[in-house]
TORKOL-404192 format. One record per residue (C-alpha): residue number from 1; z negated, x, y negated. Coordinates in steps of 0.25 Angstrom, whole numbers. Layout:
N
+-----+-------+-------+-------+
! num !    c3 !    c1 !    c2 !
+-----+-------+-------+-------+
! NUM !     Z !     X !     Y !
...
+-----+-------+-------+-------+
//
This chain:
74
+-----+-------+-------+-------+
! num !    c3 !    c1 !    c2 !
+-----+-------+-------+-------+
!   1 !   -73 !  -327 !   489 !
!   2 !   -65 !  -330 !   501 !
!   3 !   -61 !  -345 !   505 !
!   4 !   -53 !  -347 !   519 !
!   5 !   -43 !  -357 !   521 !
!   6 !   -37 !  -365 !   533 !
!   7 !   -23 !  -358 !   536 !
!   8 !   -20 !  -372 !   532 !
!   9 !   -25 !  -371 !   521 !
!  10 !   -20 !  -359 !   517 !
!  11 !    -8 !  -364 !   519 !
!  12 !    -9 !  -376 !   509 !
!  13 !   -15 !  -366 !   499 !
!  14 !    -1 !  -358 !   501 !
!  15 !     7 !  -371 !   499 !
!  16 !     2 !  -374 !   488 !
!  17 !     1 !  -358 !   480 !
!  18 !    15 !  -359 !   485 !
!  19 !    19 !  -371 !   479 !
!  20 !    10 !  -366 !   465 !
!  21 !    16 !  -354 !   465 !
!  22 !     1 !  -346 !   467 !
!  23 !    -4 !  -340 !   478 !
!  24 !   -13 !  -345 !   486 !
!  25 !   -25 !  -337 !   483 !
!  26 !   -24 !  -341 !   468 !
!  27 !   -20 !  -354 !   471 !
!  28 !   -35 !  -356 !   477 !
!  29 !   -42 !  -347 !   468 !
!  30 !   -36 !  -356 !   456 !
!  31 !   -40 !  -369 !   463 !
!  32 !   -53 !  -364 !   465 !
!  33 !   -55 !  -360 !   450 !
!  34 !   -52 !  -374 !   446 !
!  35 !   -61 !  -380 !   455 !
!  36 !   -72 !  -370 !   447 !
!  37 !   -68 !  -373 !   434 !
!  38 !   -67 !  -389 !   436 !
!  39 !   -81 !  -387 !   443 !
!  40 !   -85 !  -380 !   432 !
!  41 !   -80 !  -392 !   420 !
!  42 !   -87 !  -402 !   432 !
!  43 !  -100 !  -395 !   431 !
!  44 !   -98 !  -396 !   415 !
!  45 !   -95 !  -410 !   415 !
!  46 !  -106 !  -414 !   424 !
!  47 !  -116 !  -407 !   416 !
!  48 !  -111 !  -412 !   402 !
!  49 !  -114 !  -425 !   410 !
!  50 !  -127 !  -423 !   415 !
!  51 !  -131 !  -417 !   400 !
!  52 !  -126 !  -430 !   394 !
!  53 !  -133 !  -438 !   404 !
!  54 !  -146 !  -432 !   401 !
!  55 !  -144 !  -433 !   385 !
!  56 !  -141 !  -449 !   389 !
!  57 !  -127 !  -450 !   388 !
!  58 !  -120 !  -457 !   396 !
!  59 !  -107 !  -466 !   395 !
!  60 !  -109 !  -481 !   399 !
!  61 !  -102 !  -490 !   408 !
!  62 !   -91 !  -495 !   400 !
!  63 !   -87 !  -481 !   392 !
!  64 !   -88 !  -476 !   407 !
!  65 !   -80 !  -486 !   413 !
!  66 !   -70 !  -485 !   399 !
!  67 !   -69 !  -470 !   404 !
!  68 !   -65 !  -474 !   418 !
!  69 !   -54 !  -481 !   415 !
!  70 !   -47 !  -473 !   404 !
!  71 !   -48 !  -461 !   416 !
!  72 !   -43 !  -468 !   425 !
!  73 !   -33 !  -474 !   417 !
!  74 !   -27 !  -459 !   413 !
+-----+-------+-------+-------+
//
């Protein structure tokens, strides 16, 4: 597979291998097998949620809202 770049863009992806100690090449393939694998744990975790839906599991406005909060307050 080949992706094109801006020459500006190039030039960011430079920077910031440089700056990482990579070059840029492994700098992108690396970034795109994160984006693979945390599609992958998304895809996973949307499943699990539509199997607990159809089971009838679902979590009710107060546990949800108690959820909320104690994420947003780490």
């Amino acid at each position: 597979m080949e992706v094109r770049f801006t020459p500006e863009q190039e030039a960011q992806l430079s920077e910031i291998a440089s700056q990482a100690g990579i070059d840029p090449e492994r700098l992108v393939k690396d970034a795109a097998l994160r984006l693979l694998e945390r599609d992958a744990r998304f895809r996973a975790a949307v499943q699990k949620g539509l199997e607990q839906a159809d089971r009838g599991e679902f979590v009710d406005e107060d546990e949800m809202q108690a959820r909320i909060d104690r994420m947003l307050q780490s």
